[in-house]
CHARMM internal coordinates of N, CA and C (Angstrom, degrees):
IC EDIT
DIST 1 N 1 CA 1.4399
DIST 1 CA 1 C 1.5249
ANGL 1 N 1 CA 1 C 110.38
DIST 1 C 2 N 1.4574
ANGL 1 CA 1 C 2 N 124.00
DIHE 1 N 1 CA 1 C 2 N -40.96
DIST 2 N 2 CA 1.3674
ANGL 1 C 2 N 2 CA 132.07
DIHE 1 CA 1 C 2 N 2 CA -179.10
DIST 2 CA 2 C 1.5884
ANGL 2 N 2 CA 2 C 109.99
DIHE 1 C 2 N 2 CA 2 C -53.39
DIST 2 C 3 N 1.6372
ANGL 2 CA 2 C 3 N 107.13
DIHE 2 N 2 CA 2 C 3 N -57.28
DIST 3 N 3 CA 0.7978
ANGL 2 C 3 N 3 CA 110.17
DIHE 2 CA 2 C 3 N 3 CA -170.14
DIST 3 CA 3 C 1.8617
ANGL 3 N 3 CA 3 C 124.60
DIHE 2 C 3 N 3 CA 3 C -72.84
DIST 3 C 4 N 1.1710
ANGL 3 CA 3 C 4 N 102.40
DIHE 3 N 3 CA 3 C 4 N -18.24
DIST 4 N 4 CA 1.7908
ANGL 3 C 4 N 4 CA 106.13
DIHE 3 CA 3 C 4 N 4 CA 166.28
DIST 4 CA 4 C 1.4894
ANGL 4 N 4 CA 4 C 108.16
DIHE 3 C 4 N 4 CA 4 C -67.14
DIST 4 C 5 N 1.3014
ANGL 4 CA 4 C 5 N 122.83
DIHE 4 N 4 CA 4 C 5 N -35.99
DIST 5 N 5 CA 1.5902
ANGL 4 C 5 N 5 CA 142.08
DIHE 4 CA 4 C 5 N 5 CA -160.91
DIST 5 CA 5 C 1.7524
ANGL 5 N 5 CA 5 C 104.98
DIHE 4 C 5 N 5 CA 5 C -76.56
DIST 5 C 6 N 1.4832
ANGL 5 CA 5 C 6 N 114.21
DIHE 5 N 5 CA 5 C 6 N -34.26
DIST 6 N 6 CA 1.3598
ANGL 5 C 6 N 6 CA 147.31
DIHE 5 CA 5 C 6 N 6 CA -167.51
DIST 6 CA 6 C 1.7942
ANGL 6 N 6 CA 6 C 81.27
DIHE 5 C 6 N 6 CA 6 C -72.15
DIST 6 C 7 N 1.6836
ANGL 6 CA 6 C 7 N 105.38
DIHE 6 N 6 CA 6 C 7 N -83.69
DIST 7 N 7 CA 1.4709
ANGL 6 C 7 N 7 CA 127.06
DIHE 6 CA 6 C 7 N 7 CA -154.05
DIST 7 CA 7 C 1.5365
ANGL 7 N 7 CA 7 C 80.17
DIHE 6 C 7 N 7 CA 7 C -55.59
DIST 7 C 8 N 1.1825
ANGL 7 CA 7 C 8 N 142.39
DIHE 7 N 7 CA 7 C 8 N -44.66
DIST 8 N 8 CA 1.3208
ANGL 7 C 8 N 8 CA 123.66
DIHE 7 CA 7 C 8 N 8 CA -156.78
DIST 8 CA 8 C 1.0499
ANGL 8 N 8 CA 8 C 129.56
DIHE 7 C 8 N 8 CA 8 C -72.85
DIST 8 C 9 N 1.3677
ANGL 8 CA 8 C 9 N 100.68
DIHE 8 N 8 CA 8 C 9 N -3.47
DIST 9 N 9 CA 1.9417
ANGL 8 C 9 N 9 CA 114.99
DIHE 8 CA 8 C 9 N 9 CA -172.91
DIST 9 CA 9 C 1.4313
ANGL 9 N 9 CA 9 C 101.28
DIHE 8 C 9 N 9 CA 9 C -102.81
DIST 9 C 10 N 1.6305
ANGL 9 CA 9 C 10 N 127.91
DIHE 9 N 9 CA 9 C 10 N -4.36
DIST 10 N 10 CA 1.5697
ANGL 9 C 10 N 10 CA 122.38
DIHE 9 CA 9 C 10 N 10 CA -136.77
DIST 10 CA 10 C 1.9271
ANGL 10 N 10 CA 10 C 80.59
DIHE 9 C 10 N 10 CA 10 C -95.97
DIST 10 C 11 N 0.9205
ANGL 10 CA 10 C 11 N 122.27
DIHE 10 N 10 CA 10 C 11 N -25.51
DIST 11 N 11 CA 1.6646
ANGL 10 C 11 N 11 CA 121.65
DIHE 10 CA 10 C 11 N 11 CA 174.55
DIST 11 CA 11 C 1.4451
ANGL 11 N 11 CA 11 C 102.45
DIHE 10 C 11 N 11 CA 11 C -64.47
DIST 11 C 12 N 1.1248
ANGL 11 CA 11 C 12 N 147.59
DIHE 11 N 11 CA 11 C 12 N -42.41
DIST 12 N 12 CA 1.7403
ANGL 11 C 12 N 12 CA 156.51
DIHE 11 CA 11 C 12 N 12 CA -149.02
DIST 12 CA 12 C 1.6867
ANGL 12 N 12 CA 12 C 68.13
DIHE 11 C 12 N 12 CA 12 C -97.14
DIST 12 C 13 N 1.1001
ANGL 12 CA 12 C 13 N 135.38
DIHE 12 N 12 CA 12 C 13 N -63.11
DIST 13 N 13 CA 1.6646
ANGL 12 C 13 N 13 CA 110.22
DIHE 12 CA 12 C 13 N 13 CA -152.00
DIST 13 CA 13 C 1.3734
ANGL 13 N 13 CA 13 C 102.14
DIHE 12 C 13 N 13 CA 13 C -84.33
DIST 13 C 14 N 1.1599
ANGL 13 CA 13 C 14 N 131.96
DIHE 13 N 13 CA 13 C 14 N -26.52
DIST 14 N 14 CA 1.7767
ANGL 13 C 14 N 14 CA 133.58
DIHE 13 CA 13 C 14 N 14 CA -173.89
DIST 14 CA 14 C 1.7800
ANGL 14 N 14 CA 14 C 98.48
DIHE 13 C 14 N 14 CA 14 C -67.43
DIST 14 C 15 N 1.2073
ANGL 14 CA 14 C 15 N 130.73
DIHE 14 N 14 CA 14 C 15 N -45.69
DIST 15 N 15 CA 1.2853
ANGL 14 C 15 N 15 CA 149.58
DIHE 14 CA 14 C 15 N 15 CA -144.91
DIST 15 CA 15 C 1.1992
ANGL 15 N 15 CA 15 C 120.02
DIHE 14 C 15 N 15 CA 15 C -29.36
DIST 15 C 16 N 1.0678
ANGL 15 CA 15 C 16 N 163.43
DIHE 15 N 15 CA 15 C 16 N 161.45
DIST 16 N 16 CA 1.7173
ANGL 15 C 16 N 16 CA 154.27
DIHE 15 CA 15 C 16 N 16 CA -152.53
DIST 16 CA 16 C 1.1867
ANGL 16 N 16 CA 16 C 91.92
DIHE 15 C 16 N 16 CA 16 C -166.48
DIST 16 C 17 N 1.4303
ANGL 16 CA 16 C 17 N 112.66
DIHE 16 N 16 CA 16 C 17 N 157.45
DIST 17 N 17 CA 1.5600
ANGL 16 C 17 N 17 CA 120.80
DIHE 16 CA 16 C 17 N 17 CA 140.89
DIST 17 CA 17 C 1.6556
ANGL 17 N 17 CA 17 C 97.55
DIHE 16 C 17 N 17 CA 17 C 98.80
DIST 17 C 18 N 1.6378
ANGL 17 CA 17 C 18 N 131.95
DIHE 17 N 17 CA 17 C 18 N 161.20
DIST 18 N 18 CA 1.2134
ANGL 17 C 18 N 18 CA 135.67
DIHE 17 CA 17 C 18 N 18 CA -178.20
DIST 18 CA 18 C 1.4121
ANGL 18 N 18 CA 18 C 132.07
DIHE 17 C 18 N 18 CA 18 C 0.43
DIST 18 C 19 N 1.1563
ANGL 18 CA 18 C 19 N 147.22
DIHE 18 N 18 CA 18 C 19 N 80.65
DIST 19 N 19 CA 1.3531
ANGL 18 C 19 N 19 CA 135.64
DIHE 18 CA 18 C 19 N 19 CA -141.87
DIST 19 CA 19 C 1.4480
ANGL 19 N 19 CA 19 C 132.03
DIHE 18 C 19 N 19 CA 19 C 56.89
DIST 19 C 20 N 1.2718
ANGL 19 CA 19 C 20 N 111.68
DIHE 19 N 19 CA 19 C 20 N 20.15
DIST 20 N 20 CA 1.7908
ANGL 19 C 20 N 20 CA 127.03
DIHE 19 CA 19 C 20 N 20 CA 155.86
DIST 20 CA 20 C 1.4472
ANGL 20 N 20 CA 20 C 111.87
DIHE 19 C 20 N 20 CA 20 C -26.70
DIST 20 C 21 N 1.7169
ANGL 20 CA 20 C 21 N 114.24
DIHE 20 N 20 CA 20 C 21 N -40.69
DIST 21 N 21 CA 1.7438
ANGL 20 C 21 N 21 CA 107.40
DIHE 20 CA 20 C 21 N 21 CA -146.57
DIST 21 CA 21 C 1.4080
ANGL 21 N 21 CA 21 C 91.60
DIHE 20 C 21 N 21 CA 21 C -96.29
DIST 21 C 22 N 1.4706
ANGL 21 CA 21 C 22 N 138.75
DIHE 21 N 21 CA 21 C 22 N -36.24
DIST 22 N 22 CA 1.3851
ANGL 21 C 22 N 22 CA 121.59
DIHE 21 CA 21 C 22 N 22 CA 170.18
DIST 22 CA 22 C 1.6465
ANGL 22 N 22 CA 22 C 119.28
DIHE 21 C 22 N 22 CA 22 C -58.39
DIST 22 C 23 N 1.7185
ANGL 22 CA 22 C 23 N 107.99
DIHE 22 N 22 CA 22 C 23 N -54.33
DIST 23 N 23 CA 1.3405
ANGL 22 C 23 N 23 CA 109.27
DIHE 22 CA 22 C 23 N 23 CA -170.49
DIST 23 CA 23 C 1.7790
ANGL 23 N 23 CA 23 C 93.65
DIHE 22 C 23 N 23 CA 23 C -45.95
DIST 23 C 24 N 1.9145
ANGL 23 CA 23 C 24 N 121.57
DIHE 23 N 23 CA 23 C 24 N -80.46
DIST 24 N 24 CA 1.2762
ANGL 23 C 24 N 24 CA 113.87
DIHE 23 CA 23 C 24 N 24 CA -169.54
DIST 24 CA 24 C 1.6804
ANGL 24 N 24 CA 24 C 108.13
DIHE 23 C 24 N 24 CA 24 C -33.22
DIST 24 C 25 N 1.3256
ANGL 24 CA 24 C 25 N 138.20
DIHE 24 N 24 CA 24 C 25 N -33.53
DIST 25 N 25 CA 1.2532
ANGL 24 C 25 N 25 CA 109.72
DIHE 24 CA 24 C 25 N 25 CA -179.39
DIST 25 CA 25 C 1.8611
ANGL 25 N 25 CA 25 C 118.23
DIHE 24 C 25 N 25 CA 25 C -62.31
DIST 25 C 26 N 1.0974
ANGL 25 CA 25 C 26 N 101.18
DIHE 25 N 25 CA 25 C 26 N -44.98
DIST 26 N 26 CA 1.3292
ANGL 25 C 26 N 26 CA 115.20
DIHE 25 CA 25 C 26 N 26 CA -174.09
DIST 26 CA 26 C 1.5805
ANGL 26 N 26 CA 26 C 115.34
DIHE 25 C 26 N 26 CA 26 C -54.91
DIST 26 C 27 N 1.3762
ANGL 26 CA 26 C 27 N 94.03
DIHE 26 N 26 CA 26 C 27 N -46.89
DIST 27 N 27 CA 1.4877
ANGL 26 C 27 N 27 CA 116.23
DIHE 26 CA 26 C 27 N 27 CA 178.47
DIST 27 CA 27 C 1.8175
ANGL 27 N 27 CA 27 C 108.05
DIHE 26 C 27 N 27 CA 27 C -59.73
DIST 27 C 28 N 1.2126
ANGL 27 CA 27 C 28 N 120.38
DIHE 27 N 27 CA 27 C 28 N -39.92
DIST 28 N 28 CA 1.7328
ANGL 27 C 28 N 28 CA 127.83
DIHE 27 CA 27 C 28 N 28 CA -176.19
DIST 28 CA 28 C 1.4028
ANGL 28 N 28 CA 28 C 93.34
DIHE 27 C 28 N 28 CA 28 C -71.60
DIST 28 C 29 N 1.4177
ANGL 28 CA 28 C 29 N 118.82
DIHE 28 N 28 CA 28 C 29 N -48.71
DIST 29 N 29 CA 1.7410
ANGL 28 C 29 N 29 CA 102.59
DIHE 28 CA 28 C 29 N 29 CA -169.83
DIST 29 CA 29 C 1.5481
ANGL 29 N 29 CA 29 C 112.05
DIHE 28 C 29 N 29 CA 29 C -93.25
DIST 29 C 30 N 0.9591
ANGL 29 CA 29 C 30 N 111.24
DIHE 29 N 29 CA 29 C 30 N 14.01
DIST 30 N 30 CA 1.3973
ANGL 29 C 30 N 30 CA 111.14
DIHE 29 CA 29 C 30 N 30 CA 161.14
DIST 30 CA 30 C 1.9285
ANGL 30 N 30 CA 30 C 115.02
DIHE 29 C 30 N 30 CA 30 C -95.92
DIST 30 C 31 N 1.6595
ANGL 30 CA 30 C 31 N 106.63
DIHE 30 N 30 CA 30 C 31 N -32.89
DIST 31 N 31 CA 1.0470
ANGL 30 C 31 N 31 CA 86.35
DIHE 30 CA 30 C 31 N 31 CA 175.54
DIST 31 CA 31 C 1.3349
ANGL 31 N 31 CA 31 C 130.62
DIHE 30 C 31 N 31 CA 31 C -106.11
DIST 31 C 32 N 1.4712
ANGL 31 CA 31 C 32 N 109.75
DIHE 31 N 31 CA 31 C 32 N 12.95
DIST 32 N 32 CA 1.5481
ANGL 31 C 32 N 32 CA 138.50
DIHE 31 CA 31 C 32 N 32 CA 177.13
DIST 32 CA 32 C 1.8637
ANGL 32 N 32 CA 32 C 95.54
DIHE 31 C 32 N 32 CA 32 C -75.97
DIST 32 C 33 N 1.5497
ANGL 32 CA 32 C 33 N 123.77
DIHE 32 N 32 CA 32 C 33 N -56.40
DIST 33 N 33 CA 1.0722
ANGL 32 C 33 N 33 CA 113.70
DIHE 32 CA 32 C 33 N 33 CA -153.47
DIST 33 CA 33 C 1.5239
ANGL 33 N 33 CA 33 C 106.55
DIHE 32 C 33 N 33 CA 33 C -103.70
DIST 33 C 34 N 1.6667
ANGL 33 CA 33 C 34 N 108.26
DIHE 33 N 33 CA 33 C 34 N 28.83
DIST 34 N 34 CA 1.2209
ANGL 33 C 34 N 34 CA 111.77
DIHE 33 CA 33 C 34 N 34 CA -179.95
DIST 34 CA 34 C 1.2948
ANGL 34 N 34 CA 34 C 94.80
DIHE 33 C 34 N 34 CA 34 C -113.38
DIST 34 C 35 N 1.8625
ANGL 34 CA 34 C 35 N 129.71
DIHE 34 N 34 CA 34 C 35 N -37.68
DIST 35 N 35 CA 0.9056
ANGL 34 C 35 N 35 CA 124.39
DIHE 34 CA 34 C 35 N 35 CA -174.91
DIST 35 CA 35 C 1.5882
ANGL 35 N 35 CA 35 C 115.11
DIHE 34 C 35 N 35 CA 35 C -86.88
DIST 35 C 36 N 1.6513
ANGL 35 CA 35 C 36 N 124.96
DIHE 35 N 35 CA 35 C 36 N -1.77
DIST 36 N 36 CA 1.4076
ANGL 35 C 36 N 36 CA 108.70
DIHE 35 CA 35 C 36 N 36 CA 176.18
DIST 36 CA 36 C 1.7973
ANGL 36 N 36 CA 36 C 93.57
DIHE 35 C 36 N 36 CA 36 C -101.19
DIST 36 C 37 N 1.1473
ANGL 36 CA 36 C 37 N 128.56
DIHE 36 N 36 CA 36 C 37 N -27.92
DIST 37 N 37 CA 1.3980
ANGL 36 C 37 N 37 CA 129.96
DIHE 36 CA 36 C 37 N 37 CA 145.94
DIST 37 CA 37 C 1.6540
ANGL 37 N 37 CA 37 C 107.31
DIHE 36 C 37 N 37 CA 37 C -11.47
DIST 37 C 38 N 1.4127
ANGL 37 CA 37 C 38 N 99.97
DIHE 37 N 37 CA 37 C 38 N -71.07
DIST 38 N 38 CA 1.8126
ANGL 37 C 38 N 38 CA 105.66
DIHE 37 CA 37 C 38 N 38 CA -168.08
DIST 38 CA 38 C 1.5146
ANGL 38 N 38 CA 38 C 104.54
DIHE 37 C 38 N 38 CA 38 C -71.94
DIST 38 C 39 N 1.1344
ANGL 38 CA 38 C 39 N 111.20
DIHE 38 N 38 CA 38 C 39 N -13.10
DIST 39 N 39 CA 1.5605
ANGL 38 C 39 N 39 CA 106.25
DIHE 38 CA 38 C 39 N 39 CA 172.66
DIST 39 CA 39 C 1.6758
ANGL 39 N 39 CA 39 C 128.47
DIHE 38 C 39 N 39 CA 39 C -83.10
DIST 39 C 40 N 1.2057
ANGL 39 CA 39 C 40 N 107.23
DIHE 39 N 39 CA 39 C 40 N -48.03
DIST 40 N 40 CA 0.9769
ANGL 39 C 40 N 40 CA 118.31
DIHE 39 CA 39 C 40 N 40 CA 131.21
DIST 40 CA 40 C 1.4312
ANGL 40 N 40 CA 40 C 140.68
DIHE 39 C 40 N 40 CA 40 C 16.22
DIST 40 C 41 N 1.6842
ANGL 40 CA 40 C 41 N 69.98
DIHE 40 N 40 CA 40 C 41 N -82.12
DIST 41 N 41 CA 1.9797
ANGL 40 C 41 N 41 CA 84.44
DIHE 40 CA 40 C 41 N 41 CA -173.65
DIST 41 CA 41 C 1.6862
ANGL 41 N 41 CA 41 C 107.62
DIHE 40 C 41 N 41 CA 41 C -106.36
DIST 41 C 42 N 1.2316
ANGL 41 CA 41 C 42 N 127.03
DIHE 41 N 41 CA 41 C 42 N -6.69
DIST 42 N 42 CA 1.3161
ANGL 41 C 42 N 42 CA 128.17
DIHE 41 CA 41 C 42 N 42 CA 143.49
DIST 42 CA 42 C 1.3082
ANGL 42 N 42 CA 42 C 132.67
DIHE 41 C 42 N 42 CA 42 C -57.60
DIST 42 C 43 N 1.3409
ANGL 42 CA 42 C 43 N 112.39
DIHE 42 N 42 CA 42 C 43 N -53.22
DIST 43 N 43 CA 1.1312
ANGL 42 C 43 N 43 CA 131.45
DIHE 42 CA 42 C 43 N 43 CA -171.61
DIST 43 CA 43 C 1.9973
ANGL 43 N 43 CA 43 C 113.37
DIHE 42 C 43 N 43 CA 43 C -94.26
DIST 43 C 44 N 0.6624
ANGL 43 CA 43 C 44 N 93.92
DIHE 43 N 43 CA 43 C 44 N -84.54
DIST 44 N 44 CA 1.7627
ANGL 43 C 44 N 44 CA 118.38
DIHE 43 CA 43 C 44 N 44 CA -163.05
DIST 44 CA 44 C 1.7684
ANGL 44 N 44 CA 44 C 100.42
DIHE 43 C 44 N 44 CA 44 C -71.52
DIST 44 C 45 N 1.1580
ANGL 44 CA 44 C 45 N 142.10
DIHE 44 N 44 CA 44 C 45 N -46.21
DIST 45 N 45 CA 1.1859
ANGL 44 C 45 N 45 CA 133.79
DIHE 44 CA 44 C 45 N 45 CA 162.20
DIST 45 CA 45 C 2.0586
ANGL 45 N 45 CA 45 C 122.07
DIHE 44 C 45 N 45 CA 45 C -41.26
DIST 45 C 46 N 1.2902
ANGL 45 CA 45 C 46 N 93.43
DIHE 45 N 45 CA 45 C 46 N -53.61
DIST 46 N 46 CA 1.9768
ANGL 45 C 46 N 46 CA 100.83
DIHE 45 CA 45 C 46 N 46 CA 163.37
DIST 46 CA 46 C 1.1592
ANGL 46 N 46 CA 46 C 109.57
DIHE 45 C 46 N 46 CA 46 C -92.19
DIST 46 C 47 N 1.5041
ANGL 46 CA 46 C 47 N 147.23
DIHE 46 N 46 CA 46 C 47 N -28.92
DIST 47 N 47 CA 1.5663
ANGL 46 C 47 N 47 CA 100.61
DIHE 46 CA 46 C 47 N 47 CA 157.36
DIST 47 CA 47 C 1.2800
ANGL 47 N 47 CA 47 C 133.70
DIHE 46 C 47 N 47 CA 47 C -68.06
DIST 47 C 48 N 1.6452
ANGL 47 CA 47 C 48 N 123.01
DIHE 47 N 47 CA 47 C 48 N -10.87
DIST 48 N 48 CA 1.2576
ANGL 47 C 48 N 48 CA 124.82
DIHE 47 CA 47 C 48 N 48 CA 172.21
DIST 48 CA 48 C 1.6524
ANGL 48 N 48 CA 48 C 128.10
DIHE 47 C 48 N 48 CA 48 C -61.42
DIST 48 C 49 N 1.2814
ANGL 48 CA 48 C 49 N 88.89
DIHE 48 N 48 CA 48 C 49 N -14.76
DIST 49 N 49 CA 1.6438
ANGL 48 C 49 N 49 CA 120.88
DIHE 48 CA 48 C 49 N 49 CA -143.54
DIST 49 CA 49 C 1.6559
ANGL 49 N 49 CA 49 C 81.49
DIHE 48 C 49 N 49 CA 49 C -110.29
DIST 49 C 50 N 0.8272
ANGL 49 CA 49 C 50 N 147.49
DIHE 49 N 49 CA 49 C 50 N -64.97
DIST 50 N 50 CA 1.3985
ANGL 49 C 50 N 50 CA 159.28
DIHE 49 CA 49 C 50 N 50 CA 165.55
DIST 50 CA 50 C 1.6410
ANGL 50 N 50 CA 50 C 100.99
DIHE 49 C 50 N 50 CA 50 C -27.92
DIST 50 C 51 N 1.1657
ANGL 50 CA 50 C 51 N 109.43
DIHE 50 N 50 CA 50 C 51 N -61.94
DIST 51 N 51 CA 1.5432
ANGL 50 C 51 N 51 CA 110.12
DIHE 50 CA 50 C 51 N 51 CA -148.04
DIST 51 CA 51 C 1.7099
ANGL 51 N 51 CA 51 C 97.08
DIHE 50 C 51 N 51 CA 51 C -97.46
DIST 51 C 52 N 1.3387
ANGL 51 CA 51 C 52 N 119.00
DIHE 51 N 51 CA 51 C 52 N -0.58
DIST 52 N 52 CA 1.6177
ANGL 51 C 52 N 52 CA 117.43
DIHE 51 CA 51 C 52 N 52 CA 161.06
DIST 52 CA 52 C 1.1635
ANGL 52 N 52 CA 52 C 107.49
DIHE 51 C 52 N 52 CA 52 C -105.08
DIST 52 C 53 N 1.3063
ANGL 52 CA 52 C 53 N 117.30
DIHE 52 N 52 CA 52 C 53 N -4.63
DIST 53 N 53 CA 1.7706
ANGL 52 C 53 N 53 CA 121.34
DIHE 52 CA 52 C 53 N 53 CA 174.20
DIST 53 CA 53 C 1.4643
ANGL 53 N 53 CA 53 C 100.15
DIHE 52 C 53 N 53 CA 53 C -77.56
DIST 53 C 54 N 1.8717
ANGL 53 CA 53 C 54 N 110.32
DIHE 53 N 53 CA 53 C 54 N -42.33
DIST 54 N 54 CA 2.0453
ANGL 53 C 54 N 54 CA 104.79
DIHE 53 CA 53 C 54 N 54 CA 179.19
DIST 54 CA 54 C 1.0396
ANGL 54 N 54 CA 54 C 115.52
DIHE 53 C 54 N 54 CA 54 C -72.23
DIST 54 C 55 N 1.6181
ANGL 54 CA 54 C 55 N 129.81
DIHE 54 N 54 CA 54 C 55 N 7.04
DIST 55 N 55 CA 1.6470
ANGL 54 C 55 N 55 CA 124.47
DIHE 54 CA 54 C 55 N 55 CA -163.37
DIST 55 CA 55 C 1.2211
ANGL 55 N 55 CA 55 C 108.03
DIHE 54 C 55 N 55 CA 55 C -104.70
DIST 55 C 56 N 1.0894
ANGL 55 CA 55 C 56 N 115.29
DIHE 55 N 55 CA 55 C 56 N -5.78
DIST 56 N 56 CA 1.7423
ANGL 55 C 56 N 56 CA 129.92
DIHE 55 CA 55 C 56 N 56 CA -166.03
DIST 56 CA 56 C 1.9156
ANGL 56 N 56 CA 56 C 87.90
DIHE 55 C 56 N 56 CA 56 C -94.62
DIST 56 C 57 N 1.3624
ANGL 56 CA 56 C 57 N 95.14
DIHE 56 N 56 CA 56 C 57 N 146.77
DIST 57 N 57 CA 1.5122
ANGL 56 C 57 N 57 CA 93.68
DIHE 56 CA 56 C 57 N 57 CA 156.36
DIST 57 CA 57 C 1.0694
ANGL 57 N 57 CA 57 C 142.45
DIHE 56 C 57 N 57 CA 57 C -153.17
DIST 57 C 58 N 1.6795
ANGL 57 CA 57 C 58 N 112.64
DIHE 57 N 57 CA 57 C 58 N 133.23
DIST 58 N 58 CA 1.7600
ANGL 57 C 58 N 58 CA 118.42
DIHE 57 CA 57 C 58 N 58 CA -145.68
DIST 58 CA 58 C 1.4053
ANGL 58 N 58 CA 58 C 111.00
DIHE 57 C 58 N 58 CA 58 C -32.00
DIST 58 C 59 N 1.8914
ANGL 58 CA 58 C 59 N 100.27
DIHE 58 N 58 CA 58 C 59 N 135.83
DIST 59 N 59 CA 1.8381
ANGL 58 C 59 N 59 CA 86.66
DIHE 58 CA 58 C 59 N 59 CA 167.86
DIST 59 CA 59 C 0.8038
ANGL 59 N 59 CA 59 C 112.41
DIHE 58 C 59 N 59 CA 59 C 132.78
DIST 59 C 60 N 1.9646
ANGL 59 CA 59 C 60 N 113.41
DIHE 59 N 59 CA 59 C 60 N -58.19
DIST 60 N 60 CA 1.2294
ANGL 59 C 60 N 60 CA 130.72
DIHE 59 CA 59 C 60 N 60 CA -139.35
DIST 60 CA 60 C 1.3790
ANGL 60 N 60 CA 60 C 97.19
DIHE 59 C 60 N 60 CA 60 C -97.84
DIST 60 C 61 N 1.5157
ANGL 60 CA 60 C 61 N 127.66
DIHE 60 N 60 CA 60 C 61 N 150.66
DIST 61 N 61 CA 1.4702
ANGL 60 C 61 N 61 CA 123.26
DIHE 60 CA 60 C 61 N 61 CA 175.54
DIST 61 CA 61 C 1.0566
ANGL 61 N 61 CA 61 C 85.57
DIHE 60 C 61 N 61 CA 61 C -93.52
DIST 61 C 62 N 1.6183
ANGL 61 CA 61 C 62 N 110.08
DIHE 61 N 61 CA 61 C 62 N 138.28
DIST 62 N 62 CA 1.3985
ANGL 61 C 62 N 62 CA 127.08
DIHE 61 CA 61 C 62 N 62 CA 165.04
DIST 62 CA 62 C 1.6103
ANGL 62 N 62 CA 62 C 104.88
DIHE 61 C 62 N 62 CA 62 C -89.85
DIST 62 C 63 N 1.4709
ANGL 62 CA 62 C 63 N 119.91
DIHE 62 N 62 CA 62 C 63 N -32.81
DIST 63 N 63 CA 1.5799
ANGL 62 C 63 N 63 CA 96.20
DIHE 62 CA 62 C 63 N 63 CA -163.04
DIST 63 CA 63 C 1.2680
ANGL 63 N 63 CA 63 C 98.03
DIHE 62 C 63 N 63 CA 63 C -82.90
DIST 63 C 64 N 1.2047
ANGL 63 CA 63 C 64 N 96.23
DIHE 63 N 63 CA 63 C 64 N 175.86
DIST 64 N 64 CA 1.7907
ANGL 63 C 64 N 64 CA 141.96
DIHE 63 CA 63 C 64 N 64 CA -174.91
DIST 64 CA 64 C 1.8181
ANGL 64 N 64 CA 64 C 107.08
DIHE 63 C 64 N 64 CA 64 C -40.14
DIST 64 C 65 N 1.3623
ANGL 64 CA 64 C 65 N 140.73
DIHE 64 N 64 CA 64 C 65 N 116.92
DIST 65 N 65 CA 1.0179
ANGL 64 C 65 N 65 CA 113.48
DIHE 64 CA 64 C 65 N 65 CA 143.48
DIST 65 CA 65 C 1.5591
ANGL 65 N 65 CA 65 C 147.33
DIHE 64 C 65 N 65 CA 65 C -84.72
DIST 65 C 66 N 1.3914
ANGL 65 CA 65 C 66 N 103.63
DIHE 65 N 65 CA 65 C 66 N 125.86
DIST 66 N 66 CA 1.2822
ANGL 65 C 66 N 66 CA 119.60
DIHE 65 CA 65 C 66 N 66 CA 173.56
DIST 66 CA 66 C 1.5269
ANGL 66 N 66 CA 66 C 135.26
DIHE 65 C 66 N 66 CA 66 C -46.54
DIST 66 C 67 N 1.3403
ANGL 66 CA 66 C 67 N 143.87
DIHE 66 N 66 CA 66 C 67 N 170.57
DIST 67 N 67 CA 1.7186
ANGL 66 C 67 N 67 CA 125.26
DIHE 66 CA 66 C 67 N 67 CA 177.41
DIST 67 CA 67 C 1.7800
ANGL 67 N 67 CA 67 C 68.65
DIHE 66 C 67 N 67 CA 67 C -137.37
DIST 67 C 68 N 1.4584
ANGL 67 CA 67 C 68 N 87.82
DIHE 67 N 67 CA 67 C 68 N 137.84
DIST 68 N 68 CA 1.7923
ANGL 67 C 68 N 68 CA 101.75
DIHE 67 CA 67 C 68 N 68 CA 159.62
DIST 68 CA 68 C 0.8969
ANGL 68 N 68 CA 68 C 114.18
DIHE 67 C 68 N 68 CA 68 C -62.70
DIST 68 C 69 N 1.1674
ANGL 68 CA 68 C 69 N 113.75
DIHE 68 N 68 CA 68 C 69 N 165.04
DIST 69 N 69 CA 1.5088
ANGL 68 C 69 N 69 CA 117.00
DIHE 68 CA 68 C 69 N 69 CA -164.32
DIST 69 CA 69 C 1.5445
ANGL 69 N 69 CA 69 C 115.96
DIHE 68 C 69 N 69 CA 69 C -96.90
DIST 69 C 70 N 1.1177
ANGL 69 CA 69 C 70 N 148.12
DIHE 69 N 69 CA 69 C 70 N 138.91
DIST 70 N 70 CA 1.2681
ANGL 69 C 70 N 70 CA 155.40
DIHE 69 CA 69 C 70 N 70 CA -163.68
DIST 70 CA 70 C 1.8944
ANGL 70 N 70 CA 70 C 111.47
DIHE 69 C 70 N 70 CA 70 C -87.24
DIST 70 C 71 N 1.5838
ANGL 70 CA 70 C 71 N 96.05
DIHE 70 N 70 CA 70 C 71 N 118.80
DIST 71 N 71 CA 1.6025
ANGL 70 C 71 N 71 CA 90.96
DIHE 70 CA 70 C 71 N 71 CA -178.84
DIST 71 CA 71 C 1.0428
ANGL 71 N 71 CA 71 C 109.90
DIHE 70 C 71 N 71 CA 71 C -129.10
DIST 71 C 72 N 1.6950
ANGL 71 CA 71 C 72 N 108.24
DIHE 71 N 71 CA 71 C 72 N 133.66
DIST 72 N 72 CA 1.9136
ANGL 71 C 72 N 72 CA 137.01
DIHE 71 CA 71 C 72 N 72 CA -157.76
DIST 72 CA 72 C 1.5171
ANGL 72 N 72 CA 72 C 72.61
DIHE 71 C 72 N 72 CA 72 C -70.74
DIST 72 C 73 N 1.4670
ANGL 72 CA 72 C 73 N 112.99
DIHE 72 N 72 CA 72 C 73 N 123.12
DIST 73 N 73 CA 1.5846
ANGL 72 C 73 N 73 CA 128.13
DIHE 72 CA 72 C 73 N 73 CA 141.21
DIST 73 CA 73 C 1.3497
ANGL 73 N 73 CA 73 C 116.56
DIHE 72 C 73 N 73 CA 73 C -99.81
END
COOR INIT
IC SEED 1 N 1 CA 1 C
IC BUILD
């Protein structure tokens, strides 16, 4: 999906002719921050995710301990 969304902007950044130099601006940061976007989330989102998933270790309760709760008799 990124990548149709990417190609679809690459005309707005190629663009020539009467107002070329705004559209190409618009057009570069649209397809610059679509494609480190997709990187991102290809790349660098699951290895992060990976390597705080190996730091944990089996077994261990991670959550919080609680104190029961105290009841007025």
């Amino acid at each position: 999906m990124y990548k149709r969304q990417v190609l679809g902007a690459l005309p707005l950044a190629l663009a020539t002719g009467a107002g070329a130099e705004s559209r190409q601006q618009i057009g570069w940061v649209i397809v610059g921050g679509m494609s480190v976007g997709t990187l991102l989330t290809i790349f660098v989102v699951p290895t992060l995710y990976t390597l705080m998933a190996r730091q944990r270790v089996p077994g261990e309760n991670t959550e919080p301990e609680v104190d029961a709760p105290i009841s007025a008799h």
